[in-house]
LOLUMPA-196105 format. One record per residue (C-alpha): residue number from 1; residue in three letters; chain; x, y, z. Coordinates in pm, 1 decimal, always signed. Last residue first. Layout:
REM LOLUMPA-196105
(rec NUM "ALA" "A" (X Y Z))
...
***
This chain:
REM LOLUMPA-196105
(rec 145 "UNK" "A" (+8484.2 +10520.1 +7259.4))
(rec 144 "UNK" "A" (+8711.1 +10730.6 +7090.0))
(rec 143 "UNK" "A" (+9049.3 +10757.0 +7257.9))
(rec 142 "UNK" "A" (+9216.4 +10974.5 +7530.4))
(rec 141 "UNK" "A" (+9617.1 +10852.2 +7551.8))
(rec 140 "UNK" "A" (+9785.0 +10743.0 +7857.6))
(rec 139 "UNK" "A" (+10175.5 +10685.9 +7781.7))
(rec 138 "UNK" "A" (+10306.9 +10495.9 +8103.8))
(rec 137 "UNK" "A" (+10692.6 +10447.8 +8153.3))
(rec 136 "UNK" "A" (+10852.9 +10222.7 +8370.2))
(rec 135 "UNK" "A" (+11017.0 +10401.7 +8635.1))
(rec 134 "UNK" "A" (+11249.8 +10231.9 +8701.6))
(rec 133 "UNK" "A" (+11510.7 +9981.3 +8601.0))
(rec 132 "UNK" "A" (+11422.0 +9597.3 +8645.3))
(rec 131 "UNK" "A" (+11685.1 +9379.6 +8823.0))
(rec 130 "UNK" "A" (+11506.6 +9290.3 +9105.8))
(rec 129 "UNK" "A" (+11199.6 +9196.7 +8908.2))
(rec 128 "UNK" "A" (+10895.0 +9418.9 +9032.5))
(rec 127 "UNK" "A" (+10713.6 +9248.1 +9289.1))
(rec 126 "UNK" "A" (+10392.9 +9078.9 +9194.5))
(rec 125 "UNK" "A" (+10000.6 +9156.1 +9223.7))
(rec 124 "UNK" "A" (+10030.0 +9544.0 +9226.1))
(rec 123 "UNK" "A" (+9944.6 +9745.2 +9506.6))
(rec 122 "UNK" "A" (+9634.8 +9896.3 +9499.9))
(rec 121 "UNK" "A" (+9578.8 +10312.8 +9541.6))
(rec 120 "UNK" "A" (+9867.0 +10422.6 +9389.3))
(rec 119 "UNK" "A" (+9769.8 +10468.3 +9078.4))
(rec 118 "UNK" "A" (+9369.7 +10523.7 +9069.5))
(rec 117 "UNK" "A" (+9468.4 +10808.4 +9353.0))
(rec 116 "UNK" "A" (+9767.5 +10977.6 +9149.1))
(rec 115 "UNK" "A" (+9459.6 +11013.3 +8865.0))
(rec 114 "UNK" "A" (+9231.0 +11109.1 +9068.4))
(rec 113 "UNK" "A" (+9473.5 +11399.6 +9232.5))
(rec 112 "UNK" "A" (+9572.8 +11530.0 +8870.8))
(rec 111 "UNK" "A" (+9214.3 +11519.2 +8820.9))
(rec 110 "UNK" "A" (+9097.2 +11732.2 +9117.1))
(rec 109 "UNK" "A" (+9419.8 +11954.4 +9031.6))
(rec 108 "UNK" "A" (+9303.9 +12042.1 +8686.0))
(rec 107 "UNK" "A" (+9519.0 +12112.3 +8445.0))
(rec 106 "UNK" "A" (+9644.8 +11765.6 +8359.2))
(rec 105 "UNK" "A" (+9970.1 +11805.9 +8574.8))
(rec 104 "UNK" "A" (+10312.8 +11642.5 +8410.6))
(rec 103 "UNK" "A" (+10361.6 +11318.2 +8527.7))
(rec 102 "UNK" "A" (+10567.5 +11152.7 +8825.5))
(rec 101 "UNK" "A" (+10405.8 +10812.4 +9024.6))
(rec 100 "UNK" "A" (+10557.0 +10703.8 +9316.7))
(rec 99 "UNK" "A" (+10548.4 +10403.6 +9520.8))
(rec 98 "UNK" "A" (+10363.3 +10182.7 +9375.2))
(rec 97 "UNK" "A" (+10365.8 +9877.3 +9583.0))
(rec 96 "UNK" "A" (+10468.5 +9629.7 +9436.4))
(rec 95 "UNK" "A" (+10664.3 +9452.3 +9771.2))
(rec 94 "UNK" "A" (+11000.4 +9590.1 +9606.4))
(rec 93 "UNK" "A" (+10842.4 +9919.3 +9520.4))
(rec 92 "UNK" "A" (+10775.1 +10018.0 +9229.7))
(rec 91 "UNK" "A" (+10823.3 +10406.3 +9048.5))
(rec 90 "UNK" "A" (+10572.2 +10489.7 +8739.3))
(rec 89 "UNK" "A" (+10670.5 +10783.2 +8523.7))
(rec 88 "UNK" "A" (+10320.1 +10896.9 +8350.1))
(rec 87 "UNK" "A" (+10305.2 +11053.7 +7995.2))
(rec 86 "UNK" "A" (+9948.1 +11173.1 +7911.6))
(rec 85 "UNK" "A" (+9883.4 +11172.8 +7565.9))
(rec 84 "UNK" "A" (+9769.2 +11483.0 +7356.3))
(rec 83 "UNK" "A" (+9369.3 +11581.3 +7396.8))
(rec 82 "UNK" "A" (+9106.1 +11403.3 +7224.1))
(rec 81 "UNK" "A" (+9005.1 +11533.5 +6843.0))
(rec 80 "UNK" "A" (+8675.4 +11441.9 +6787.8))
(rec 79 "UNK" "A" (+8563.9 +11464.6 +6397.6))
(rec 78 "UNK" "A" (+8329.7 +11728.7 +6287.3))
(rec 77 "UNK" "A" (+8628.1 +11928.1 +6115.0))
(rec 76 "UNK" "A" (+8831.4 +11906.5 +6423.5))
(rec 75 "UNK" "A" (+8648.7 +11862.7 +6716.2))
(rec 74 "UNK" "A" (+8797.8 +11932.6 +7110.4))
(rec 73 "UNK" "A" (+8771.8 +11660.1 +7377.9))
(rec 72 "UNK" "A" (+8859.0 +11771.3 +7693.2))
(rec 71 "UNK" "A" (+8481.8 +11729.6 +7826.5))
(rec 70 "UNK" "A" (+8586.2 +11318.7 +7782.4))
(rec 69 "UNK" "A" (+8880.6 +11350.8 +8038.6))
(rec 68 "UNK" "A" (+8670.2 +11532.8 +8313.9))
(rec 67 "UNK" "A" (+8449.5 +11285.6 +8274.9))
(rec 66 "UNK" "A" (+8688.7 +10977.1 +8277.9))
(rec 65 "UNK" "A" (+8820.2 +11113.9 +8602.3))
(rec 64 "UNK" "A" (+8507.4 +11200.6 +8784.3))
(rec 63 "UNK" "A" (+8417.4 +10791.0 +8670.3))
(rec 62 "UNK" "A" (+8729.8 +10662.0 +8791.7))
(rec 61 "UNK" "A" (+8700.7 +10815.0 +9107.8))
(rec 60 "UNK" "A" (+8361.8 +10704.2 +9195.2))
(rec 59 "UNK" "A" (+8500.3 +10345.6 +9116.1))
(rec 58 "UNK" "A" (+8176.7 +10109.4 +9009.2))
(rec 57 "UNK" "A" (+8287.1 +10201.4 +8643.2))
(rec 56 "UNK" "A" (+8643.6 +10050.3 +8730.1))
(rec 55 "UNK" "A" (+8873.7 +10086.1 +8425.1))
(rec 54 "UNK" "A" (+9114.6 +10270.5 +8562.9))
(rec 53 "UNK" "A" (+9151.6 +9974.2 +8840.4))
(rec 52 "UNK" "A" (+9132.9 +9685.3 +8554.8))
(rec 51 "UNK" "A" (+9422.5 +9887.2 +8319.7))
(rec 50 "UNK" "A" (+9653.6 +9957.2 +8605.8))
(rec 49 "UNK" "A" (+9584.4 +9558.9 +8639.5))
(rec 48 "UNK" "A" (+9640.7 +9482.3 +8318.5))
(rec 47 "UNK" "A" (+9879.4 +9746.5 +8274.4))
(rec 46 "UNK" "A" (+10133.7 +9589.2 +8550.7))
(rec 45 "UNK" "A" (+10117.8 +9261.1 +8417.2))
(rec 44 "UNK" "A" (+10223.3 +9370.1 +8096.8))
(rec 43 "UNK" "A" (+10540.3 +9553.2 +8216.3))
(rec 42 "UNK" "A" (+10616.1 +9243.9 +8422.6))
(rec 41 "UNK" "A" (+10614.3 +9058.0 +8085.5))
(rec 40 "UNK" "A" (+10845.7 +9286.3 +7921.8))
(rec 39 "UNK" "A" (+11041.0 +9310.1 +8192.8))
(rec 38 "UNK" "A" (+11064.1 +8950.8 +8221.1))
(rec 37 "UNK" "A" (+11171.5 +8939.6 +7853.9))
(rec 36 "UNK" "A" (+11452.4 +9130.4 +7870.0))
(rec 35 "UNK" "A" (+11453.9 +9477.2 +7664.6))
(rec 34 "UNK" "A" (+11723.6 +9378.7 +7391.3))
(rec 33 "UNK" "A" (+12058.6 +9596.7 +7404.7))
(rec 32 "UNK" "A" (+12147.2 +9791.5 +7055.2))
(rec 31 "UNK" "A" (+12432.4 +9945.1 +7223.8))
(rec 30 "UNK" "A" (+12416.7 +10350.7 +7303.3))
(rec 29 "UNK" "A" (+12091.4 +10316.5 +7488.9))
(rec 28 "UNK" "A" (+11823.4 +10543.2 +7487.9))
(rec 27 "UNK" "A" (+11648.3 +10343.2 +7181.3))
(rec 26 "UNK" "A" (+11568.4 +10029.8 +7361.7))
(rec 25 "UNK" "A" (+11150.6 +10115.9 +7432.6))
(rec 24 "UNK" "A" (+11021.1 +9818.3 +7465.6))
(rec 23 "UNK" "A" (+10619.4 +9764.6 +7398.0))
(rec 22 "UNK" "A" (+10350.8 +9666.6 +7661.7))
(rec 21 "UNK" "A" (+9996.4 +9678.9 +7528.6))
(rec 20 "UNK" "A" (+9700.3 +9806.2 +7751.3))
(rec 19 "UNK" "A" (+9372.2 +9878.3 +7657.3))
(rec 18 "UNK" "A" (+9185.8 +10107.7 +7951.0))
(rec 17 "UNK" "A" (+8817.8 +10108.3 +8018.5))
(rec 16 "UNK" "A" (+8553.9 +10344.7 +8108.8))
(rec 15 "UNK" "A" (+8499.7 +10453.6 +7731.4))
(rec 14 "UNK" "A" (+8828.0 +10355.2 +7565.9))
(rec 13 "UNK" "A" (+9150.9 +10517.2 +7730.4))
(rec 12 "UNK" "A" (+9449.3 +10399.9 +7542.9))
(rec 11 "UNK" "A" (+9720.7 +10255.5 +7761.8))
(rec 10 "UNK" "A" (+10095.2 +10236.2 +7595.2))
(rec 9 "UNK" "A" (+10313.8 +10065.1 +7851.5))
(rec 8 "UNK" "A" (+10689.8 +10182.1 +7772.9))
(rec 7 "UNK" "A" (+10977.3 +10008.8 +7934.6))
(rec 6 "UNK" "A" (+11306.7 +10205.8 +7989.4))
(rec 5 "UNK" "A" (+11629.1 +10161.0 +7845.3))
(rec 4 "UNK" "A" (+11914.1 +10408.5 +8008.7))
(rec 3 "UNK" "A" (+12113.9 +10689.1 +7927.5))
(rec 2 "UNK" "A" (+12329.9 +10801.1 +8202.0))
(rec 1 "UNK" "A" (+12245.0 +11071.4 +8431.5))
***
């Protein structure tokens, strides 16, 4: 498979909500290519909204999933210690519909299957740009609220 750039959306999970940031990852390839711009901004657009939707406190999912996420944290010393990130693969359709979504299982198949849920549930607003590569890349980290 040859080496390619890929986009990476950091989300940190803060209470019920989700930050989002969008930073380029160019280090997989050889030449010191720039991440366009409109993959960049796509990328952004696309953790708002993951960000809204995993951030839903009316969402009966979201709140299971939160849970479960906030009885993982472990102390260290007195101080919380949340559980490593979360890396998610995210695959988009043409229309924005997300397709597929790829990430290692959480240990817990009722959270695995929330979390698949929250990401495929709503389409995103705009297409992905035709010349985007997929996945993009989604780090989800627990934080302290």
């Amino acid at each position: 498979m040859p080496r390619r750039a890929r986009l990476r959306v950091a989300l940190g999970w803060l209470g019920l909500g989700l930050a989002s940031a969008a930073v380029p990852v160019t280090a997989l390839a050889q030449t010191q290519q720039q991440v366009p711009q409109h993959w960049i901004s796509y990328a952004n657009l696309a953790g708002s909204q993951l960000q809204s939707t995993l951030g839903d406190p009316a969402s009966e999912t979201v709140v299971r999933l939160h849970a479960w996420m906030q009885g993982r944290i472990s102390t260290k010393e007195g101080q919380p210690v949340p559980p490593p990130p979360v890396v998610v693969r995210v695959w988009v359709a043409p229309s924005g519909k997300i397709d597929r979504v790829a990430f290692d299982s959480l240990g817990d198949a009722q959270a695995d299957t929330d979390l698949r849920t929250l990401l495929t549930t709503q389409p995103l607003a705009e297409p992905p740009p035709r010349d985007m590569r997929q996945p993009m890349v989604l780090q989800l980290s627990l934080g302290a609220t």
